[in-house]
C-alpha positions in Angstrom: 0.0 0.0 0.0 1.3 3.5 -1.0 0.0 6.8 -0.6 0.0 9.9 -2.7 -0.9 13.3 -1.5 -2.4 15.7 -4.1 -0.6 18.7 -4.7 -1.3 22.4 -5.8 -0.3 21.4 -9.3 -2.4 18.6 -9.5 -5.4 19.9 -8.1 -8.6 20.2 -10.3 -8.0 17.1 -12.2 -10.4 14.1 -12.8 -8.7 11.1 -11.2 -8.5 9.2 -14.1 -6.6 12.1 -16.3 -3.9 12.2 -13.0 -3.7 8.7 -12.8 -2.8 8.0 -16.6 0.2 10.7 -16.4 1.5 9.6 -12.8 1.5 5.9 -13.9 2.1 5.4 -17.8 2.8 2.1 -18.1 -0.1 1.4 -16.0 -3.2 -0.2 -18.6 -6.0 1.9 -18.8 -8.2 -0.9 -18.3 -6.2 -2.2 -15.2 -6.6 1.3 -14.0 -10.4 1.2 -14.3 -10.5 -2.0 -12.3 -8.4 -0.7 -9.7 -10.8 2.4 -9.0 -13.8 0.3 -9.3 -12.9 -3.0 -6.8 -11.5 -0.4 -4.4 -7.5 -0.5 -5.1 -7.3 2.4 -5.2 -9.3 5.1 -2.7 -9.7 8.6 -2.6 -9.6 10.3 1.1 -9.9 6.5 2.2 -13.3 6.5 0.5 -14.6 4.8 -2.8 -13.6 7.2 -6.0 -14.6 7.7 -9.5 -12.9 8.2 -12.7 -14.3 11.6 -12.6 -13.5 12.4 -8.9 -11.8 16.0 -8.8 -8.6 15.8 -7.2 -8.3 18.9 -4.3 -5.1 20.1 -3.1 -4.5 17.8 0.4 -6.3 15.0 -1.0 -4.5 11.4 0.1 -5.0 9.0 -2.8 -4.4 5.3 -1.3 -3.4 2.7 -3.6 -3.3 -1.0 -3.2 -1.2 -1.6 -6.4 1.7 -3.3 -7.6 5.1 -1.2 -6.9 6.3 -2.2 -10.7 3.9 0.6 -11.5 5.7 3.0 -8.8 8.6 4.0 -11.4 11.4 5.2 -9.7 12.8 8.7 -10.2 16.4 8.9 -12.0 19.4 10.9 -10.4 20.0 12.4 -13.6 17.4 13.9 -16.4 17.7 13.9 -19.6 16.3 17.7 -19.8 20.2 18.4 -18.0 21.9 17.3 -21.1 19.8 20.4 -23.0 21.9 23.7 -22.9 20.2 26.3 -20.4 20.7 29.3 -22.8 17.1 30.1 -23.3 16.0 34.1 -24.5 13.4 35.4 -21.8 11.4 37.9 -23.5 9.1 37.8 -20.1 9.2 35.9 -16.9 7.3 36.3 -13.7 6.2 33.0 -11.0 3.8 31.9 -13.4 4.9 32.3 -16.6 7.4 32.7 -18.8 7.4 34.3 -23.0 10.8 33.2 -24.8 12.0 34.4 -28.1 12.8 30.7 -29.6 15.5 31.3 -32.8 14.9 29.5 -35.9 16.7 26.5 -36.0 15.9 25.1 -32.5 13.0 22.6 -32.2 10.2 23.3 -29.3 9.8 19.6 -28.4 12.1 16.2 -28.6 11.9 14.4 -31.7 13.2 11.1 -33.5 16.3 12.9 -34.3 16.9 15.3 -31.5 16.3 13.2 -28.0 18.0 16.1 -25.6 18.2 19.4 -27.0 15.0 21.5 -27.2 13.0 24.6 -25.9 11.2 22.7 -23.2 13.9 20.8 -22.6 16.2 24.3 -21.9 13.2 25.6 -19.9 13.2 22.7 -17.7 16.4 23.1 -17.0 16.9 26.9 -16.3 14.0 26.5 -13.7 15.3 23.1 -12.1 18.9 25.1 -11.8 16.7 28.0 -10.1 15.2 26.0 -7.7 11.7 26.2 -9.1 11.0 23.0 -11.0 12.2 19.2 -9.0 10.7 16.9 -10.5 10.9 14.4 -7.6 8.1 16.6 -5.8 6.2 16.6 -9.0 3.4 14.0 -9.2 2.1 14.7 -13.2 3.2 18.0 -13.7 6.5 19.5 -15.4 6.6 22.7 -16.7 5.4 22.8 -20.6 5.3 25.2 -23.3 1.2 26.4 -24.6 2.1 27.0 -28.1 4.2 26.0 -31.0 6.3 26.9 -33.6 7.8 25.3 -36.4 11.5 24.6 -36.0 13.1 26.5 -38.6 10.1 30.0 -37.9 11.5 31.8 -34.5 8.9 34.0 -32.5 7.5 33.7 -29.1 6.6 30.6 -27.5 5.0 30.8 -24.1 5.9 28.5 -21.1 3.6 27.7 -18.4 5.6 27.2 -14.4 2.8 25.7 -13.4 -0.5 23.3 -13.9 -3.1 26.3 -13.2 -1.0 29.0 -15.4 -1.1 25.6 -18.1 -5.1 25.1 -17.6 -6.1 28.9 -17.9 -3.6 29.6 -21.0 -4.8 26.3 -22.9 -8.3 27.9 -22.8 -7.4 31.2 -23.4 -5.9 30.1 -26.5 -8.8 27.4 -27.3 -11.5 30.6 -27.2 -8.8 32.6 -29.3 -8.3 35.3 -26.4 -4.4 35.8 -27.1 -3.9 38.1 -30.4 -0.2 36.6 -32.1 1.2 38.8 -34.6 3.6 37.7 -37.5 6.6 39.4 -39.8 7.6 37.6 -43.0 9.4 38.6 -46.2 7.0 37.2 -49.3 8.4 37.3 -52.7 6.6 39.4 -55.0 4.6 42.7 -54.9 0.9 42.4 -53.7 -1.7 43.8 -55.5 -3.8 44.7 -52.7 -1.7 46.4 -49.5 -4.2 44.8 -47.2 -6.3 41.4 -47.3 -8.2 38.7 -45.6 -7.7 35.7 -47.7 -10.0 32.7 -47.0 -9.3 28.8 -48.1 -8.9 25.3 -47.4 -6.4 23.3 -46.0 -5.7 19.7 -46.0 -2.5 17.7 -44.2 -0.2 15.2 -45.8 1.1 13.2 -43.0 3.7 11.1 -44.8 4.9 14.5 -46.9 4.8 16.8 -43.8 3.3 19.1 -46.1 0.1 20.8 -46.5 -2.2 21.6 -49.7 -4.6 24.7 -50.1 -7.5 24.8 -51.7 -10.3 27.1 -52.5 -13.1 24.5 -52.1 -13.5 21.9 -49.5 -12.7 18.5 -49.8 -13.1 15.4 -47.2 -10.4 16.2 -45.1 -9.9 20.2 -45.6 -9.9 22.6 -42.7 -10.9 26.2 -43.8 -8.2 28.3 -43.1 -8.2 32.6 -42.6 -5.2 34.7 -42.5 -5.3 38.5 -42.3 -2.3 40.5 -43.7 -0.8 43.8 -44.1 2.1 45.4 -46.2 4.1 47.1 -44.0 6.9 48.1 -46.8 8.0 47.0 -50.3 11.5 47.1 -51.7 13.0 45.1 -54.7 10.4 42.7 -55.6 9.6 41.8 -52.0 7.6 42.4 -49.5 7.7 43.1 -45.8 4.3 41.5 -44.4 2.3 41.6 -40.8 0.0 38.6 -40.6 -3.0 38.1 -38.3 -3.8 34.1 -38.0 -7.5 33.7 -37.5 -6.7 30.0 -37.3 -3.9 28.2 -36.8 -3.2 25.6 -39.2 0.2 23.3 -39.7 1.7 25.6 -42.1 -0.5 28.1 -42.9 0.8 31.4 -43.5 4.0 29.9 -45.6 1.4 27.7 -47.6 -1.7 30.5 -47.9 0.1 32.8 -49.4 2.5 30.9 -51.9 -0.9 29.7 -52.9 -1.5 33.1 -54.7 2.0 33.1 -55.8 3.9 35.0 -52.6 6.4 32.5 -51.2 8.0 33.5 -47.9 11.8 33.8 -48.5 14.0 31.0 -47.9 11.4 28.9 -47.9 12.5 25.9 -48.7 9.2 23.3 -48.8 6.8 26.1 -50.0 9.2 28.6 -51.8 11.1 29.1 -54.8 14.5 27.6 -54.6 16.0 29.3 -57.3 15.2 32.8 -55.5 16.5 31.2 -52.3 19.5 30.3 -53.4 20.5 33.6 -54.6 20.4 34.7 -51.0 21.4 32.0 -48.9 18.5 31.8 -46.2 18.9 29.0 -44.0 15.2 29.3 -42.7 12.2 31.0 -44.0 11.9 34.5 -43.1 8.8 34.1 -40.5 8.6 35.2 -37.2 5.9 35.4 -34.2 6.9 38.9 -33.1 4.2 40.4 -31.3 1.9 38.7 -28.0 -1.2 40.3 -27.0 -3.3 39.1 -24.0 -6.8 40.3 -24.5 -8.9 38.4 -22.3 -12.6 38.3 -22.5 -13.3 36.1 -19.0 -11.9 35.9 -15.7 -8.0 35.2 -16.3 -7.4 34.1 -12.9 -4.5 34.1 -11.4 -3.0 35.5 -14.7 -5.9 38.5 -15.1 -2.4 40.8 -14.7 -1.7 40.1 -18.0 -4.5 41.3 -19.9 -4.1 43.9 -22.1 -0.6 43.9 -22.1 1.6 43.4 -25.1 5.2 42.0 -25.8 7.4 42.2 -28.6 10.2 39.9 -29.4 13.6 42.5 -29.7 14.6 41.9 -33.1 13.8 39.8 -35.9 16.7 38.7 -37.6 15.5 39.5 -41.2 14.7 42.9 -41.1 17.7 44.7 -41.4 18.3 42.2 -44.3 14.8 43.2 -46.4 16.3 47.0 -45.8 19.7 46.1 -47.5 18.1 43.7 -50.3 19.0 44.6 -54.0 19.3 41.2 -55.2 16.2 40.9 -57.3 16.2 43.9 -58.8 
């Protein structure tokens, strides 16, 4: 018998959702079983799967110790570099400028090195983040961006900053700005173009189209010239979803590539430049909450920009397609 007192960060979970990340090689149905013939007891009373866990709650469980994994003295998040570029940071929350060429989580080919993987460790060498005090939580980033696009990428301290900025982003209450450099001169300065969008898994590519089809996701994306200079253009974009891919493929879908753009682009164009990674960035964050943002209602209405975007001074400079 072993006992498992709920704390702050787990609090507010069903039983069955803390369960699965505290014991993952534990079957789901073996789990079930356990909560149903009594294994396993909430407050020494009988639970259910949806029971809400409350900070101070003892969770008794009559299970076998394989399940118990033990916790290593060493991670593998320490093996990450802890250079990390902290746009914002406060006990909650933190907003980093991630560079192009650094993925946000651990993939196949890259096991240690990553953005979360960096965050984790900064905050375990402050102090604020041991995992051996942690029963499902570690800290964890709310959004995404593509590995070779930089921007900012939020990072959530802890479960209730996670919880209120997953719906905040769900019911589209965070405003996030992009910069790009598309080749070509727009006809119109200013335009809300409106399509379809369907995934390739095995191409890790996406297609646009301007009617639906089976699988399509309608896709909008608001955008502005800011400046034009030598065949190019200097764009903001506004999201109004957020699909795999979708400003690089939207818009060389009416024949405006973003530079160095390798899947969606023109290579001959990129090669006379050299770009390494498409010139796309996630530049501006606005928190414009319309309910109660909790213990993050400090942040609403406030605005951060990322310092510098590496291709700006470039587009200023460019004569190459004259």
């Amino acid at each position: 018998m072993r006992q498992i007192e709920i704390t702050k960060n787990d609090s507010g979970q069903r039983l069955d959702k803390f369960l699965t990340k505290r014991f993952k090689n534990m079957p789901q149905s073996l789990m079930y079983k356990y909560i149903r013939t009594k294994y396993i007891k909430l407050n020494g009373k009988k639970c259910e799967i949806s029971s809400r866990l409350n900070e101070g709650d003892i969770l008794t469980l009559y299970i076998k110790d394989e399940f118990f994994d033990e916790q290593p003295d060493e991670y593998d998040f320490l093996k990450a570099p802890v250079k990390i570029d902290i746009i914002y940071e406060d006990e909650n929350i933190m907003l980093l400028n991630k560079k192009p060429g650094l993925i946000v989580h651990p993939d196949e080919n890259y096991h240690f090195d990553s953005l979360i993987a960096r965050v984790q460790h900064y905050l375990y060498d402050k102090g604020e983040y041991e995992p051996k005090k942690e029963n499902s939580f570690a800290p964890a980033l709310v959004n995404r961006i593509d590995r070779n696009t930089g921007g900012i990428v939020i990072a959530a301290k802890n479960a209730e900053t996670l919880r209120i900025m997953n719906q905040k982003v769900k019911d589209r209450e965070l405003e996030k700005l992009y910069l790009c450099i598309a080749v070509g001169i727009f006809e119109k300065k200013s335009d809300l173009l409106t399509g379809y969008l369907e995934k390739n898994e095995k191409q890790n590519r996406v297609y646009i189209s301007k009617k639906p089809t089976e699988n399509s996701k309608t896709i909008k994306t608001k955008y502005r010239v800011l400046s034009e200079k030598n065949g190019l253009s200097l764009l903001e974009v506004d999201l109004l979803t957020g699909r795999t891919h979708q400003i690089r493929a939207h818009l060389a879908s009416i024949g405006h590539p973003l530079l160095g753009d390798g899947k969606y682009g023109k290579n001959e164009i990129n090669r006379k430049m050299g770009y390494k990674w498409q010139a796309l960035y996630s530049y501006k964050l606005s928190f414009n909450f319309t309910t109660d943002g909790g213990i993050l209602e400090y942040l609403n209405g406030r605005t951060f920009t990322a310092p510098e975007v590496w291709f700006t001074d470039y587009f200023e400079k460019s004569d190459y397609l004259k």
